[in-house]
N, CA, C and O of each residue as an XYZ file, in Angstrom:
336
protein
N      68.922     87.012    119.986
C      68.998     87.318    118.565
C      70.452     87.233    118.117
O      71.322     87.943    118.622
N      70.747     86.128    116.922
C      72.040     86.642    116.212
C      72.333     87.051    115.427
O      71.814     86.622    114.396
N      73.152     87.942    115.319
C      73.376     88.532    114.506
C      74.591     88.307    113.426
O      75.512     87.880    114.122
N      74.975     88.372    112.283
C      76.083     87.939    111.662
C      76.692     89.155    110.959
O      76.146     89.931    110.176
N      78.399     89.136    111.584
C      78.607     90.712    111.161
C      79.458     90.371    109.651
O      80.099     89.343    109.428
N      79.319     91.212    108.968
C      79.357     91.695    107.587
C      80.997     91.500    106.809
O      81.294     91.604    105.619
N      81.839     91.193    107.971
C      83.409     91.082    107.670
C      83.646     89.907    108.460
O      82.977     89.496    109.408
N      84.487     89.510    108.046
C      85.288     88.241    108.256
C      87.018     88.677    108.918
O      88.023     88.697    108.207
N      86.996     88.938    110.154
C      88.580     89.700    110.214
C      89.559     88.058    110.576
O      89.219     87.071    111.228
N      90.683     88.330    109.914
C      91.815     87.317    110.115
C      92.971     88.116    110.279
O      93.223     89.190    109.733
N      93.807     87.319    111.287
C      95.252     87.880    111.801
C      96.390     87.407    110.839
O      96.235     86.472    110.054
N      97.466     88.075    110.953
C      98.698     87.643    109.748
C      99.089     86.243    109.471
O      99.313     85.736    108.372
N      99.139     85.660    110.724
C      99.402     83.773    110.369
C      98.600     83.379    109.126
O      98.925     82.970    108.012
N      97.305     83.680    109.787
C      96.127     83.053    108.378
C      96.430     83.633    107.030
O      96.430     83.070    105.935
N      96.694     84.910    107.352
C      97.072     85.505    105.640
C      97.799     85.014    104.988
O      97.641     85.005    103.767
N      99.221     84.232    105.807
C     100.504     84.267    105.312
C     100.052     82.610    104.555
O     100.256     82.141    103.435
N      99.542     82.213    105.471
C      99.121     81.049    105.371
C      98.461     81.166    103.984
O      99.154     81.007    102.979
N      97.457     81.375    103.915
C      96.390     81.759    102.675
C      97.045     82.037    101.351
O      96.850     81.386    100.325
N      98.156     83.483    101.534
C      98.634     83.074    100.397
C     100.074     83.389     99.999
O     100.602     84.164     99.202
N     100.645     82.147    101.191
C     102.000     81.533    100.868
C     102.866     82.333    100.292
O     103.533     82.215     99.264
N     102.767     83.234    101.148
C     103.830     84.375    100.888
C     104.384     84.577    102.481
O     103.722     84.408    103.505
N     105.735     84.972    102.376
C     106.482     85.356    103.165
C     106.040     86.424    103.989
O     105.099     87.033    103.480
N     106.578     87.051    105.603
C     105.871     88.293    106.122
C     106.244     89.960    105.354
O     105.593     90.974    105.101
N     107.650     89.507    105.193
C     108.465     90.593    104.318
C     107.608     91.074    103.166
O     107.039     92.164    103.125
N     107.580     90.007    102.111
C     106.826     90.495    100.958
C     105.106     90.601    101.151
O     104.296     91.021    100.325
N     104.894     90.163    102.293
C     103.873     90.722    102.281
C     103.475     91.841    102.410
O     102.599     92.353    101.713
N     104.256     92.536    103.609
C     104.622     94.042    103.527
C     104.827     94.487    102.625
O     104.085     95.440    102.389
N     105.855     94.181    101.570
C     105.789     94.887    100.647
C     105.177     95.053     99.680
O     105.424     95.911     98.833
N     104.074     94.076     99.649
C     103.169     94.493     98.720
C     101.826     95.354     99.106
O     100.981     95.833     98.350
N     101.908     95.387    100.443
C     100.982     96.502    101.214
C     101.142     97.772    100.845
O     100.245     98.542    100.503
N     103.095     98.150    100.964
C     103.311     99.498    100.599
C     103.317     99.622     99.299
O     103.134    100.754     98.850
N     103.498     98.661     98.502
C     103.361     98.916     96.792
C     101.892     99.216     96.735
O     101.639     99.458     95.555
N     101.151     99.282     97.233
C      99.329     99.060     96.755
C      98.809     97.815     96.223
O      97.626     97.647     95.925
N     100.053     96.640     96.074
C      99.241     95.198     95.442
C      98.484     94.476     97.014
O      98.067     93.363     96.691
N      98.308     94.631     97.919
C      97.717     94.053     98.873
C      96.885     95.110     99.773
O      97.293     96.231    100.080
N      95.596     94.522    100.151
C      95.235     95.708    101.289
C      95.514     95.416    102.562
O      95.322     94.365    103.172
N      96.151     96.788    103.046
C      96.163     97.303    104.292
C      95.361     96.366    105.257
O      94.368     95.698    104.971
N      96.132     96.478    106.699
C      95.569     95.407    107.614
C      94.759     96.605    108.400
O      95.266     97.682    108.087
N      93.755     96.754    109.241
C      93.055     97.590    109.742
C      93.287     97.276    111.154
O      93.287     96.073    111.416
N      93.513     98.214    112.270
C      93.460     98.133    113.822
C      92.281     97.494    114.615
O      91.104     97.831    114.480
N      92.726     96.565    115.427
C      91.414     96.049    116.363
C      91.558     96.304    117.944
O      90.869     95.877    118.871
N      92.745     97.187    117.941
C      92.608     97.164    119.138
C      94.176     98.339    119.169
O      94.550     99.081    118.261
N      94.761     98.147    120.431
C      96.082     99.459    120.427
C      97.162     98.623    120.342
O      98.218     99.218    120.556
N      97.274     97.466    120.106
C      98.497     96.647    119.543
C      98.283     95.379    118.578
O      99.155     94.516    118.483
N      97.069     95.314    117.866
C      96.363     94.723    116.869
C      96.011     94.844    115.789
O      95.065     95.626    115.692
N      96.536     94.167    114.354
C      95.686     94.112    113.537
C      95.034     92.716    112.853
O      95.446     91.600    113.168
N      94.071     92.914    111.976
C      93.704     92.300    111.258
C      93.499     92.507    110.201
O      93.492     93.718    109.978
N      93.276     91.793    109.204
C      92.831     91.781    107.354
C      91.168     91.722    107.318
O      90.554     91.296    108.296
N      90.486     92.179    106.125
C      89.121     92.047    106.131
C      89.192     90.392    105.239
O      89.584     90.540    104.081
N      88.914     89.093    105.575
C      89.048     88.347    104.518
C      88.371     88.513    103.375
O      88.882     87.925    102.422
N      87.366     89.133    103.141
C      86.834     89.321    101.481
C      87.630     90.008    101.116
O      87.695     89.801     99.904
N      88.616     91.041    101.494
C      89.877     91.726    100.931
C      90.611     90.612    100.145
O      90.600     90.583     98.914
N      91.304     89.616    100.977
C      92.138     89.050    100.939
C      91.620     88.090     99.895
O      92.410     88.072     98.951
N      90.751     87.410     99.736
C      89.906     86.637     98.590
C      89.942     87.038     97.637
O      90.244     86.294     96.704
N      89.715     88.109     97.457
C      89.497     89.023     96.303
C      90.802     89.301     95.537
O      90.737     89.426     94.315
N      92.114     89.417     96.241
C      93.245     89.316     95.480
C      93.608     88.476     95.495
O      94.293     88.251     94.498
N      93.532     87.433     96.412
C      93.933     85.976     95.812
C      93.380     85.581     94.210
O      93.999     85.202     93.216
N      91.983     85.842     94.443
C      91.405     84.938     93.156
C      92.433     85.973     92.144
O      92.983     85.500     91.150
N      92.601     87.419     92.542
C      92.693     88.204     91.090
C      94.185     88.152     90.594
O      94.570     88.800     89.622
N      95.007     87.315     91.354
C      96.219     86.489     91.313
C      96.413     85.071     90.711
O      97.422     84.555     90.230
N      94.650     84.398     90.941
C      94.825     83.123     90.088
C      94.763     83.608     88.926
O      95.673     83.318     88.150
N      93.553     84.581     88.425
C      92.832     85.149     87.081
C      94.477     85.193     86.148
O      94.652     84.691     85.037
N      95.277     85.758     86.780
C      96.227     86.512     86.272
C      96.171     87.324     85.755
O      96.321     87.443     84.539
N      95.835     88.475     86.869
C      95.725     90.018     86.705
C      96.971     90.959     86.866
O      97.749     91.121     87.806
N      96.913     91.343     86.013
C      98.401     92.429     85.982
C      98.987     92.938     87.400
O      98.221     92.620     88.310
N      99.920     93.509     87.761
C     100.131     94.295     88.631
C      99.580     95.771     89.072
O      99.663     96.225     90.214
N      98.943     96.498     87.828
C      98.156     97.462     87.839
C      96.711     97.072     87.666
O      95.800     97.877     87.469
N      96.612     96.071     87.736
C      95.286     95.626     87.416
C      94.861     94.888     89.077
O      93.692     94.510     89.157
N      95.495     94.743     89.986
C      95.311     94.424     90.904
C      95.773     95.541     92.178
O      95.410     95.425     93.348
N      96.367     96.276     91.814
C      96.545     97.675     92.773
C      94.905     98.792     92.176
O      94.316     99.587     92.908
N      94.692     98.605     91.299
C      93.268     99.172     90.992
C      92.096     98.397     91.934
O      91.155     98.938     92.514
N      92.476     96.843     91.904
C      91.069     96.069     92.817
C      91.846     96.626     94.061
O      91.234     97.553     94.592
N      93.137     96.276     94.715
C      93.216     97.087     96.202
C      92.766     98.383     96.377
O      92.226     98.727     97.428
N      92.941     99.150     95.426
C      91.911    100.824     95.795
C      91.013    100.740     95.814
O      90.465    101.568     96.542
N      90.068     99.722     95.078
C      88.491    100.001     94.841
C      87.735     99.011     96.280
O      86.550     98.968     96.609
N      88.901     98.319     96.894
C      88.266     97.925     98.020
C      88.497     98.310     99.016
O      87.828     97.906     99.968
N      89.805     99.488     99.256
C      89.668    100.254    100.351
C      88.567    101.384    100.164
O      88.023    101.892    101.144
N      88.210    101.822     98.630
C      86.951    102.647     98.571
C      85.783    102.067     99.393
O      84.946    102.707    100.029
N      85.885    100.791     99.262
C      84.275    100.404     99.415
C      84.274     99.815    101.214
O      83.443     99.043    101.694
N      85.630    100.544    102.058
C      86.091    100.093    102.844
C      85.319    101.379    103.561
O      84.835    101.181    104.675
N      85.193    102.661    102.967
C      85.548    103.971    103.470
C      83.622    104.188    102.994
O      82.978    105.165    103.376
N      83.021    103.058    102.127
C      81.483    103.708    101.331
C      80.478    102.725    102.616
O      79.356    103.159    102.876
N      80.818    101.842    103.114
C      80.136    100.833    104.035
C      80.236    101.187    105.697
O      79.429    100.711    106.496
N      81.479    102.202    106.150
C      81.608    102.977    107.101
C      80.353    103.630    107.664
O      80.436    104.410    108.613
């Protein structure tokens, strides 16, 4: 039986890659709240959820404010913490 799990995890290359941003500012837009948080896969690992990462990309093409896109990063670590 297969099964297909529900997240899509990607490591920082692909992110950086994805969306052509530097590692620095990527960080810093983690600690600002414009990006979500990478989640642990292991005790010296992380990864990104890619529907995270989709989700602010597109809301970066839309041209969504800066508070208007730290609101979609909260509402998808909510729904990070409601699918748990």
């Amino acid at each position: 039986m297969t099964t297909t799990a529900p997240y899509q995890l990607i490591r920082r290359p692909l992110v950086l890659s994805l969306t052509q941003r530097s590692k620095s500012s990527l960080l810093l837009d983690e600690q600002n709240g414009l990006f979500p948080p990478s989640i642990s896969i292991g005790s010296r690992a992380k990864a990104y959820i890619k529907e995270e990462i989709d989700a602010v990309i597109l809301a970066r093409i839309q041209g969504k404010t800066p508070d208007q896109i730290k609101a979609l990063v909260q509402e998808l670590i909510q729904q990070r913490k409601q699918t748990v």
